[in-house]
C-alpha positions as CSV (number, residue, x, y, z in Angstrom):
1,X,22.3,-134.5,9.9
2,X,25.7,-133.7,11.5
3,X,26.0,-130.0,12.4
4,X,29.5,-128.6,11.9
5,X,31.6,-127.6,15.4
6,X,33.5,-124.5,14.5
7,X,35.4,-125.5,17.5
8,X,36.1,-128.6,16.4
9,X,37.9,-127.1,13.1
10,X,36.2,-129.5,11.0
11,X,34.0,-126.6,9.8
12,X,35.2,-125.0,6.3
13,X,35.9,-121.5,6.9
14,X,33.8,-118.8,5.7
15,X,30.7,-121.5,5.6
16,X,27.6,-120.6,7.1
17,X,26.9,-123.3,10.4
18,X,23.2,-124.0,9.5
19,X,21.3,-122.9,5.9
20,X,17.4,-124.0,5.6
21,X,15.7,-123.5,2.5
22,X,12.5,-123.3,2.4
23,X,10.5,-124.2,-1.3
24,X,9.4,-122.1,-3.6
25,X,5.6,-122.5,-2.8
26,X,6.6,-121.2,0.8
27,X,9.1,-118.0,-0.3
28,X,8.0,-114.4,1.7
29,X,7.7,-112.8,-2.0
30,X,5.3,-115.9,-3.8
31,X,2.7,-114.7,-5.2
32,X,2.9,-110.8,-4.9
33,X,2.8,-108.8,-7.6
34,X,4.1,-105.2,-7.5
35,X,1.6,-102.4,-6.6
36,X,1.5,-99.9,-9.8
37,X,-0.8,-96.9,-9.8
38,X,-2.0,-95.9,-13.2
39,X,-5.1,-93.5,-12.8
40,X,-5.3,-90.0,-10.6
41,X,-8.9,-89.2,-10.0
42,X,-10.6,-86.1,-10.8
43,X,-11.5,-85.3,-7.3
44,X,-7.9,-86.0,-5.9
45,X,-7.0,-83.5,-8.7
46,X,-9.2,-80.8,-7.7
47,X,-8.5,-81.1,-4.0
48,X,-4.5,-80.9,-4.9
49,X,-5.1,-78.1,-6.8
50,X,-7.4,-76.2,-4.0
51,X,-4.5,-76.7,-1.2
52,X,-1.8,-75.6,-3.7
53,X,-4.1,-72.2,-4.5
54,X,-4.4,-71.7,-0.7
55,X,-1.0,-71.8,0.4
56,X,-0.7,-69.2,-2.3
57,X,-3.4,-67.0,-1.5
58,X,-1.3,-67.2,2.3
59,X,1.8,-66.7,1.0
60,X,0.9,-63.2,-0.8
61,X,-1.1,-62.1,2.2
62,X,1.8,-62.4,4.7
63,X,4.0,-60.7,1.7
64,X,1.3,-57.6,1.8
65,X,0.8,-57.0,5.4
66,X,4.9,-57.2,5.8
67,X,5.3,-54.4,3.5
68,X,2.6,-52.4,5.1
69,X,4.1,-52.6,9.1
70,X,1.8,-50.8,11.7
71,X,3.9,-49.3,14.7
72,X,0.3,-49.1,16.3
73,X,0.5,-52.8,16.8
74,X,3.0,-52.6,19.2
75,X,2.8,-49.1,20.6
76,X,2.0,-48.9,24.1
77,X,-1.9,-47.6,24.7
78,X,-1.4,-45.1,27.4
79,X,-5.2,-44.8,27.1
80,X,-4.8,-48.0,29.7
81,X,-2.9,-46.0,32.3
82,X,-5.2,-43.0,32.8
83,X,-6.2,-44.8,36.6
84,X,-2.8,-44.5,37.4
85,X,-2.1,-40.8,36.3
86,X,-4.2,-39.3,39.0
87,X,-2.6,-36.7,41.3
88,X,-1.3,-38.2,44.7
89,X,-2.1,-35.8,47.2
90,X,-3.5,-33.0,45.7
91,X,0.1,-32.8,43.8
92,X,0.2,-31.9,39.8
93,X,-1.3,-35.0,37.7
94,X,1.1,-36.6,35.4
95,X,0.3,-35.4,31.9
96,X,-1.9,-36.9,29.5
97,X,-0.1,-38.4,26.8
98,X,-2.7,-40.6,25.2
99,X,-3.2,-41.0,21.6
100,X,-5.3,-39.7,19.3
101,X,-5.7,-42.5,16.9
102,X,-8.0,-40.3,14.2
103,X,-5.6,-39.4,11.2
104,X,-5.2,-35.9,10.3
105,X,-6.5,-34.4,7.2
106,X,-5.0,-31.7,5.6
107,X,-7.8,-29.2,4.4
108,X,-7.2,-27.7,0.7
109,X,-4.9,-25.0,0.3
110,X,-5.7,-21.7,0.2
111,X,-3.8,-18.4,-0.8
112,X,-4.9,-16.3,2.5
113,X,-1.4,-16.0,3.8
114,X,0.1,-17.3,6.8
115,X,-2.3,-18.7,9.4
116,X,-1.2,-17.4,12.7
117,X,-1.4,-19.7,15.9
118,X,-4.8,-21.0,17.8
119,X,-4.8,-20.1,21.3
120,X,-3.8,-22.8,23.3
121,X,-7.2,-23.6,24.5
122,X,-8.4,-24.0,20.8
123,X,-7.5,-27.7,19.0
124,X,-4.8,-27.6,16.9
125,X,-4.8,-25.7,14.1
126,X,-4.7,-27.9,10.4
127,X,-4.9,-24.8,8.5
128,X,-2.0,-24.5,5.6
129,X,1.2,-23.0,6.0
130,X,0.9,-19.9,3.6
131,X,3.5,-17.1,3.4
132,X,2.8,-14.6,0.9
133,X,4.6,-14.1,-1.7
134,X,6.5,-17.1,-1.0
135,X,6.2,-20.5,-3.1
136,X,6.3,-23.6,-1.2
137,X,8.3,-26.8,-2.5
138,X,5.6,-28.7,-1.4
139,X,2.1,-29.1,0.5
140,X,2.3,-28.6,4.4
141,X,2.9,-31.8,6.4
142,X,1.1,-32.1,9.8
143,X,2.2,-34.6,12.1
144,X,0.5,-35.4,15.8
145,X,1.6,-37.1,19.1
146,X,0.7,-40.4,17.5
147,X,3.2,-39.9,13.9
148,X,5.9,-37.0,15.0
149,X,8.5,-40.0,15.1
150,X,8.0,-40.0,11.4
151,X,9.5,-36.6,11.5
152,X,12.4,-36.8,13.8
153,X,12.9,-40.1,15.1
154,X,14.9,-40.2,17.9
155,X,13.8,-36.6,19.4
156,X,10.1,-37.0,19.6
157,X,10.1,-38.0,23.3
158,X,11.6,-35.0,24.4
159,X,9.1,-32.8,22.4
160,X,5.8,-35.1,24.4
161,X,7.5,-35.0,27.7
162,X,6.2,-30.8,27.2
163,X,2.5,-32.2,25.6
164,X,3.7,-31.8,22.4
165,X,0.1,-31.2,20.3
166,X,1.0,-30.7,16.4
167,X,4.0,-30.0,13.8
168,X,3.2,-28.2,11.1
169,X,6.0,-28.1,8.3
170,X,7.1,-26.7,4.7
171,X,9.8,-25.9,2.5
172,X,10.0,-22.8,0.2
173,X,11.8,-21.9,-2.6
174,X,14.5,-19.1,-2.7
175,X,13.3,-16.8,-5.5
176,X,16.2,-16.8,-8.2
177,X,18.1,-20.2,-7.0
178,X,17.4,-23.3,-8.6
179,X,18.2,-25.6,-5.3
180,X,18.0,-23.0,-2.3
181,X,14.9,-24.1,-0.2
182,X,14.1,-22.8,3.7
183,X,12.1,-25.5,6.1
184,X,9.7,-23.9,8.4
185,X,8.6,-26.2,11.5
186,X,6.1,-25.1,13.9
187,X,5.8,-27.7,17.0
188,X,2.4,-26.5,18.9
189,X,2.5,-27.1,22.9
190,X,-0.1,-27.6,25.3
191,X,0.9,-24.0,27.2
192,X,3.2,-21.2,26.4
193,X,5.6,-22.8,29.1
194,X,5.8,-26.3,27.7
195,X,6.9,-24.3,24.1
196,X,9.4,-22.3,26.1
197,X,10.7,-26.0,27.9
198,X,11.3,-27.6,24.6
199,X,12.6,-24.4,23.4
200,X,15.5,-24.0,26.4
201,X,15.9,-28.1,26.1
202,X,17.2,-27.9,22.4
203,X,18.8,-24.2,22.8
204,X,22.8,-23.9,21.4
205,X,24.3,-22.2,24.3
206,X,26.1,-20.5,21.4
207,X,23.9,-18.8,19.5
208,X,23.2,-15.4,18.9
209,X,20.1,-13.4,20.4
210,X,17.5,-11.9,18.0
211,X,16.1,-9.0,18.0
212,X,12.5,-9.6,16.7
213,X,11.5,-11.6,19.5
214,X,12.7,-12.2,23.1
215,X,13.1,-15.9,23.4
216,X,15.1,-16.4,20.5
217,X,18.4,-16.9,18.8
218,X,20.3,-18.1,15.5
219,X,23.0,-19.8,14.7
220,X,24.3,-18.3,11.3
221,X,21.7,-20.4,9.2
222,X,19.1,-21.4,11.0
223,X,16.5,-19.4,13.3
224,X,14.8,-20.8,16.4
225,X,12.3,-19.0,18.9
226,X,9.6,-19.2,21.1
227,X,6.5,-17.4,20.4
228,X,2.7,-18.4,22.9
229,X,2.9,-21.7,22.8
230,X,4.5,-22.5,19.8
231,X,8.2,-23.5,19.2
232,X,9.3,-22.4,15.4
233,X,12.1,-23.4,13.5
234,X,13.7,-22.0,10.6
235,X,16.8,-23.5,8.7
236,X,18.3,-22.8,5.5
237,X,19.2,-25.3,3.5
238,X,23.0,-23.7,2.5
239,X,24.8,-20.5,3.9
240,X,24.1,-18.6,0.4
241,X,23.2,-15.2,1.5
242,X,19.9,-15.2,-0.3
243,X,19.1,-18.4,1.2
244,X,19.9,-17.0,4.7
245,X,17.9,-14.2,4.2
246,X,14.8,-15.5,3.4
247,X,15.2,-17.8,6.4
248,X,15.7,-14.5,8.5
249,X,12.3,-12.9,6.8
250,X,10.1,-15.9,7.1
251,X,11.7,-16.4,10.8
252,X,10.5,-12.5,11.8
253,X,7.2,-12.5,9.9
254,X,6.2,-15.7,11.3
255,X,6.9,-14.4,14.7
256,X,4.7,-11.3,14.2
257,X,1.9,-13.6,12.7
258,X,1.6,-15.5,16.8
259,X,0.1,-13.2,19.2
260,X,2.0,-12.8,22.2
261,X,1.1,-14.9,25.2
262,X,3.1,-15.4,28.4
263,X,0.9,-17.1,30.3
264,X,2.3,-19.0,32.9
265,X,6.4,-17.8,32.7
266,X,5.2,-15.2,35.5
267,X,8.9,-17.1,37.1
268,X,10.7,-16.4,34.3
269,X,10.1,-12.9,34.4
270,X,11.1,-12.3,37.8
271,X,14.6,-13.4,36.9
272,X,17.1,-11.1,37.1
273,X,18.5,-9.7,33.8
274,X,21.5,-8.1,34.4
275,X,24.3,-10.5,34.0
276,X,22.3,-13.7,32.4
277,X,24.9,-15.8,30.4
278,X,23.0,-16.0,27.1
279,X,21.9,-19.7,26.9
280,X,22.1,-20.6,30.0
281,X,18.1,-20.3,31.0
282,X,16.3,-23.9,31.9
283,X,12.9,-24.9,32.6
284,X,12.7,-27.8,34.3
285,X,8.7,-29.0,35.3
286,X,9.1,-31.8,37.8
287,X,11.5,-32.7,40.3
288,X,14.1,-29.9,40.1
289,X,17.5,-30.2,42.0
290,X,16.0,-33.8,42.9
291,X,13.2,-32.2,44.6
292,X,9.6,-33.5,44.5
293,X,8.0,-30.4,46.2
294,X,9.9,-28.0,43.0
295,X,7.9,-28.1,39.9
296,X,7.9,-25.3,37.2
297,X,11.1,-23.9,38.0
298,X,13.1,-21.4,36.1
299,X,17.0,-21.0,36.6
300,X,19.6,-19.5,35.0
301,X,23.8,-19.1,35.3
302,X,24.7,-15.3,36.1
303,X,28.4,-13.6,35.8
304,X,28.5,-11.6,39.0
305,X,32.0,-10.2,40.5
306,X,34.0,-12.7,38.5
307,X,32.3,-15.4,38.8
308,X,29.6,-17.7,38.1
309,X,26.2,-17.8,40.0
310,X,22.9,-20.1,39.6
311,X,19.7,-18.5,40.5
312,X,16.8,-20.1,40.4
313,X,12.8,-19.1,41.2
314,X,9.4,-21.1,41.6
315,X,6.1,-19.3,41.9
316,X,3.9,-20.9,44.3
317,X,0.6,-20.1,46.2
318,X,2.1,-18.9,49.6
319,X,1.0,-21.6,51.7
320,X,2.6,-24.0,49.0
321,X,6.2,-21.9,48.5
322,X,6.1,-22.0,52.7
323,X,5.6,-25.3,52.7
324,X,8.6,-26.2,50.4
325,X,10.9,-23.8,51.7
326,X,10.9,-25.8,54.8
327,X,11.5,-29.1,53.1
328,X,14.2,-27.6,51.4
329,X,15.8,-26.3,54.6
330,X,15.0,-30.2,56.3
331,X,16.6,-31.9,53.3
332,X,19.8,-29.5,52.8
333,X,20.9,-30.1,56.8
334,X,20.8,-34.2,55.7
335,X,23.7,-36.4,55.6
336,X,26.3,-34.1,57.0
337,X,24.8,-30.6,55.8
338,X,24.5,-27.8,57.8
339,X,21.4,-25.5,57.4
340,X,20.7,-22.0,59.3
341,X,18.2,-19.5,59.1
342,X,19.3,-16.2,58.0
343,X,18.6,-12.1,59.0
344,X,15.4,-11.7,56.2
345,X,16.8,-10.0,53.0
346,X,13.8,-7.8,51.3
347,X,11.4,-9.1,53.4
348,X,12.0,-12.6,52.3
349,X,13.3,-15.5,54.8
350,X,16.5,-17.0,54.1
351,X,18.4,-19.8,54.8
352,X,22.2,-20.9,54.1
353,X,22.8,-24.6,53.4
354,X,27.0,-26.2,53.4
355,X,27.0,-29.3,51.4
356,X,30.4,-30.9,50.2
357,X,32.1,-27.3,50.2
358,X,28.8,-25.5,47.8
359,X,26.4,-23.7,49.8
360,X,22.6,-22.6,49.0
361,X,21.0,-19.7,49.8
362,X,17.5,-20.3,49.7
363,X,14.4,-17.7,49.8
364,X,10.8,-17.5,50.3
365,X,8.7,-14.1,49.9
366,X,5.0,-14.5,49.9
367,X,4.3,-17.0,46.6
368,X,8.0,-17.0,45.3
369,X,10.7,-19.2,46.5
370,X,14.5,-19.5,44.9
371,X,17.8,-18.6,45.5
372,X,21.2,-19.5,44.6
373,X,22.7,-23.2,44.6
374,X,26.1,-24.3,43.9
375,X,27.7,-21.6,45.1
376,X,31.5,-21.7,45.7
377,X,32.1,-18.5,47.5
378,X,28.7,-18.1,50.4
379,X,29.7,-14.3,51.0
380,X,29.5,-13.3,47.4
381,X,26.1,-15.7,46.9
382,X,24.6,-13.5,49.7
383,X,25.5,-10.3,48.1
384,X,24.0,-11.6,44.6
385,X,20.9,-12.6,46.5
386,X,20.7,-9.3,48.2
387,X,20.4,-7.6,45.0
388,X,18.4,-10.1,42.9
389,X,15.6,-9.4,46.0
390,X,16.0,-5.4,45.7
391,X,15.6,-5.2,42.2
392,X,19.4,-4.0,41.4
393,X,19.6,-6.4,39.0
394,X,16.6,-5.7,36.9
């Protein structure tokens, strides 16, 4: 057989060059015959059936335990970094912020009346919020380290940076008004001075003293004071006068309710009173003005002579307010600063720090250290100090 030469161009065109045909005996496809499946068994079925039931059963598992998210899951356990929380010489131990993971269960009401404050050194309190002759909107809420973000998202931080323990909250009705209500939050602190640090954290500079307590103010609807160690809140829902007045009642017979205890604000009362700009008093428990050495430090902004003045005091043991009054004196003569010791004022030494055009004029007496920082005019900082020290300013 000849085989075309398409070169040759005596090959027709659109002709294949070479076809083979094989016979039908030999054909790929002889003698197949199409595969047809007529019959499921009965165990193919059940095992089907099994795998469809437990992709179901999966499905509504992950749906439930969506719904039912656990912040715990991903909280960080603290519990892990006690090793780490350990004092570093002989210096104030970080507080203990662990969890309590037991939940909290609210015992039965009961009509006694309002339950006044555990001391401090007492667990928290889970007693109902009772006011007689008042009728609550609701049962009390209780709310611990561990669930307070429930409450106030956003703020609860602050509140455990001062060893928040417990909130205890209600609403109550305004007799006569169909929508009128008054919330009443207590947040219990470790110590009267953590309440009074949380209390001068959230302070309005603005509001207006009260007169049934001494750490305390309102602002026109709402009441907020510190009492031991508990920081209360009381805020009407509307400005309707009967609204506000019941806010104003529950505020001074809750107050009344917590006996009084001071314990460890002895700083705070050594402040001068004559001249405090209302609002102005800060607690600060760590690292004030920058400093590691001044913990538990109370300050305040005074008008004096036409102008402004920040005074602040630390109580100390002696050896420790020594101590830190000359690390205050090494650290203000830094970077350019000058720092000289001064004449003693009331038996107190004194030193007077220049830094970028403010001066400091920094005391020690026996287990008290402060003075004035910021100052713009050193002459009339002197003079304030001179009677802060005498008691002229009491």
């Amino acid at each position: 057989m000849r085989i075309p030469d398409r070169l040759s161009g005596d090959h027709p065109a659109g002709q294949p060059l070479l076809r083979l045909t094989l016979p039908a005996s030999q054909s790929p496809r002889a003698g197949r015959q199409a595969f047809r499946r007529v019959k499921v068994s009965a165990l193919e079925r059940g095992i089907s059936l099994a795998i469809v039931g437990l992709l179901a059963f999966l499905g509504v598992a992950v749906w439930i335990q969506g719904r039912n998210f656990d912040p715990g899951l991903y909280s960080l356990r603290t519990e892990a970094l006690k090793s780490t929380s350990a004092a570093p010489g002989g210096s104030a131990s970080s507080p203990d912020l662990s969890p309590s993971h037991a939940p909290i269960q609210a015992p039965a009401e009961s009509p006694e009346g309002y339950e006044a404050s555990a001391p401090a050194s007492s667990s928290p309190a889970l007693q109902p919020m009772d006011i007689p002759g008042e009728k609550p909107t609701g049962p009390t809420e209780f709310y611990s380290t561990d669930t307070l973000y429930e409450k106030i998202n956003g703020r609860a931080p602050a509140y455990q940076d001062f060893n928040f323990q417990q909130l205890r909250c209600r609403s109550f009705a305004v007799p006569g008004e169909s929508t009128g209500y008054v919330d009443v939050y207590e947040y219990r602190m470790d110590t009267p001075v953590n309440a009074f640090g949380i209390f001068a954290l959230e302070r309005d500079p603005n509001g207006a003293p009260l007169d049934f307590v001494p750490e305390g103010y309102t602002d026109g609807m709402g009441y907020f004071f510190r009492q031991a160690d508990c920081y209360v809140q009381v805020i009407a829902s509307d400005a309707n006068p009967a609204t506000v007045a019941l806010a104003k009642s529950l505020s001074s017979r809750i107050a009344a309710s917590i006996a009084v205890n001071d314990t460890g604000l002895a700083a705070r009362r050594k402040l001068p009173a004559k001249g405090l700009v209302p609002g102005s008093l800060t607690y600060t428990r760590e690292n004030a003005h920058g400093q590691a050495f001044l913990r538990d430090v109370f300050q305040a902004d005074y008008e004096f002579e036409g102008a402004r003045i920040s005074f602040f005091i630390m109580i100390a043991t002696p050896e420790a307010a020594d101590k830190a009054w000359e690390s205050y004196r090494e650290f203000s003569g830094r970077h350019g600063g000058k720092s000289e010791t001064l004449p003693e004022i009331a038996r107190a030494k004194v030193f007077l720090a220049t830094n970028f055009g403010k001066a400091k004029l920094i005391y020690r007496r026996e287990g008290e250290l402060g003075g004035v920082v910021d100052a713009q005019n050193p002459e009339l900082a002197r003079t304030f100090l001179n009677k802060a020290l005498d008691g002229t300013l009491r």
